[in-house]
C-alpha positions as CSV (number, residue, x, y, z in Angstrom):
1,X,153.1,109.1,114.3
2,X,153.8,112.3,112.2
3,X,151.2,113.4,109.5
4,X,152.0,114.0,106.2
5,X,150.1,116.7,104.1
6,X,150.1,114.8,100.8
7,X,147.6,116.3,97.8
8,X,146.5,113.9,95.6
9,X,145.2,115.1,92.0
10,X,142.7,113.3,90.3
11,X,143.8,113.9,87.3
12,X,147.4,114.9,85.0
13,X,146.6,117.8,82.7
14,X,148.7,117.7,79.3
15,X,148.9,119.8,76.6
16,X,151.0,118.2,73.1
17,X,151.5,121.3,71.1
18,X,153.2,121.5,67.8
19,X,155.7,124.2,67.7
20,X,155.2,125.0,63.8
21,X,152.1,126.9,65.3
22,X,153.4,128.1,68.1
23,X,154.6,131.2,66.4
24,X,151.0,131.6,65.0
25,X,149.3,131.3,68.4
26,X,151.6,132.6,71.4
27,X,149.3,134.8,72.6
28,X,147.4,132.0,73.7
29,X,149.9,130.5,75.3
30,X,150.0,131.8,78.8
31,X,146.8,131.4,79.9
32,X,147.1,127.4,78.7
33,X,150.0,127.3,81.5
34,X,148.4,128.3,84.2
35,X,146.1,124.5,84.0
36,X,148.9,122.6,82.9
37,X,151.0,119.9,84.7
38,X,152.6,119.1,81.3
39,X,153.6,121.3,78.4
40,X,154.6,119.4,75.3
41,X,156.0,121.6,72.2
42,X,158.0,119.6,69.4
43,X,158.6,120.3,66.3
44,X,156.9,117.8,63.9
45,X,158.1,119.3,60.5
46,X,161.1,117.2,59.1
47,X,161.4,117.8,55.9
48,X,165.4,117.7,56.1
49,X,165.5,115.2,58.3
50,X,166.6,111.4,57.9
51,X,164.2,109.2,60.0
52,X,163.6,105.5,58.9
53,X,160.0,106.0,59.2
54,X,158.9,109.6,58.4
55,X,155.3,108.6,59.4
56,X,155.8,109.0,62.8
57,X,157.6,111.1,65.5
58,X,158.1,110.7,69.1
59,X,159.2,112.0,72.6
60,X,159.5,111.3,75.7
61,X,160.2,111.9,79.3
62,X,160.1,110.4,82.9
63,X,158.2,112.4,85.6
64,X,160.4,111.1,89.0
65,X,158.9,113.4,91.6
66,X,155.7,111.2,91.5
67,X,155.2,107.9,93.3
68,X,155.3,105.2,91.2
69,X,157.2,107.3,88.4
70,X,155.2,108.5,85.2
71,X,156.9,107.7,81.6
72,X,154.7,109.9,79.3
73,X,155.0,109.6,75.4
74,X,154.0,111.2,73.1
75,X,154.1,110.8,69.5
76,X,153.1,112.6,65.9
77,X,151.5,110.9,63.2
78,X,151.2,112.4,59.5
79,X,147.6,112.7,59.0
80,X,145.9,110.3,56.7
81,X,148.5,107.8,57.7
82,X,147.8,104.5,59.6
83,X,150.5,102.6,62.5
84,X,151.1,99.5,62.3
85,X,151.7,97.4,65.5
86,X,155.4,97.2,64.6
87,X,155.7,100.7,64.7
């Protein structure tokens, strides 16, 4: 029976950044890599942008080299402001 040398993490480290302050704070930045799994960096300012609900903002993606598969989402919400369930 051949062994398989599989390391299992306990836990997914992810860090949702806004890239409005990125500019402000890069030299923070590498250090923050070095822990991460995931590095998140949108840009949540949309002032020219058409969005049917400019409340909320959101991204995605689909981690593949995992077993199941990981969909991770993450999403912006204007402060002060409240989600409904519908959106």
């Amino acid at each position: 029976m051949a062994s398989t040398n599989i390391k299992k993490r306990k836990s997914l480290k992810c860090l949702f950044w806004n890239a409005k302050s990125l500019n402000k704070r890069i030299q923070e930045l590498p250090a923050l890599l070095l822990n991460l799994d995931v590095f998140v960096c949108v840009e949540t300012a949309h002032e020219n942008v058409k969005s049917p609900d400019t409340s909320v903002q959101m991204c995605g993606i689909r981690i593949t080299n995992t077993n199941p598969s990981l969909d991770l989402i993450v999403c912006y919400r204007t402060p002060g402001s409240t989600l409904s369930q519908a959106q």
